[in-house]
C-alpha angles and dihedrals in degrees: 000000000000118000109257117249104211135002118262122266118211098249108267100178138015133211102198116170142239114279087250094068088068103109084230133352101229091057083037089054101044085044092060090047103057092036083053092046096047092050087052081066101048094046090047091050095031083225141108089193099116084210099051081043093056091043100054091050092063109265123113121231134203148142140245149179097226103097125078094171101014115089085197147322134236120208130174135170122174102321098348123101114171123178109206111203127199102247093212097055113100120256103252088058088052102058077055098055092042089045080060100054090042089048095045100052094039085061099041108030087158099043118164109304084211094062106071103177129022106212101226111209143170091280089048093060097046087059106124093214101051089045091046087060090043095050093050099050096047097035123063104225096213094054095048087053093052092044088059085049094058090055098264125146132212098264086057099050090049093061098036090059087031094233138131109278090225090070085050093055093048087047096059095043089053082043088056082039092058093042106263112171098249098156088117093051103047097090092041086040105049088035090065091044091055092040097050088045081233121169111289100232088069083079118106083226090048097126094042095054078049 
């Protein structure tokens, strides 16, 4: 990770842009859902810990040494929803994985009696959908916006809120989604990305390069 340059600021004031900024409204829309239902959450628990988060909803969490390719597992019959974690992974890696499972059984409550574990691998953890819920549970919006505002990069920030960077990442693109003023961050921003050789729809423009 990157020193940190400064030290973070609770956020103090917020830019956020005209609906019409948002690349398109459906994504717009569907960004501001999952960012509302994920603050729902965080106001009910009072906690951003992913863990605390997916125990309060019900599901029990733990870790093991039994998997060698598996990140975690899920596994649920009748009442019971359970989220099996690879003990070696690192622990950023784990609030993913447990992002995943929290993400998985709030959308499907009533998911199908006859399958009793959902395997949770690398590709599980890279979905945009499931990351987007995760980084909003565990990351303040307001906050995030103010720390681009101070200078900081991805890689900072991560650091600085001890988190994966890839939740980072996901959590400035749903910022840009929900029409969050980024214009100062555009050049710092896209210049990571390229530096880093990072997926390009990470990119604010990334709709538009497609």
């Amino acid at each position: 990770m990157f020193a940190l340059k400064n030290q973070a600021a609770r956020p103090n004031d917020l830019s956020v842009a005209p609906s019409s900024r948002c690349p398109e409204r459906s994504i717009c829309m569907d960004s501001l859902l999952i960012h509302q239902q994920a603050n729902d959450l965080v106001q009910n628990f009072g906690t951003r810990n992913i863990k605390k988060i997916a125990l309060n909803v019900g599901m029990e969490v733990s870790e093991t040494d039994c998997f060698h390719d598996l990140l975690g597992l899920f596994a649920f019959q009748w009442h019971d929803h359970m989220i099996f974690i690879n003990q070696h992974i690192d622990k950023y890696t784990k609030q993913m994985v447990c992002g995943y499972a929290l993400g998985h059984y709030l959308k499907h409550p009533d998911v199908n009696s006859m399958k009793k574990f959902i395997a949770i691998k690398d590709k599980h953890i890279i979905l945009h959908e499931q990351n987007a819920f995760t980084s909003h549970l565990m990351l303040d919006s307001n906050e995030i916006y103010n720390l681009t505002k101070q200078g900081l990069d991805t890689a900072q920030i991560a650091a600085l809120k001890r988190i994966h960077p890839n939740l980072v990442l996901v959590k400035l693109l749903e910022l840009y989604r929900m029409g969050y003023d980024l214009r100062h961050y555009y050049a710092q921003h896209h210049a990571f990305i390229e530096c880093f050789k990072l997926p390009v729809h990470f990119r604010f423009d990334a709709t538009a390069l497609g």
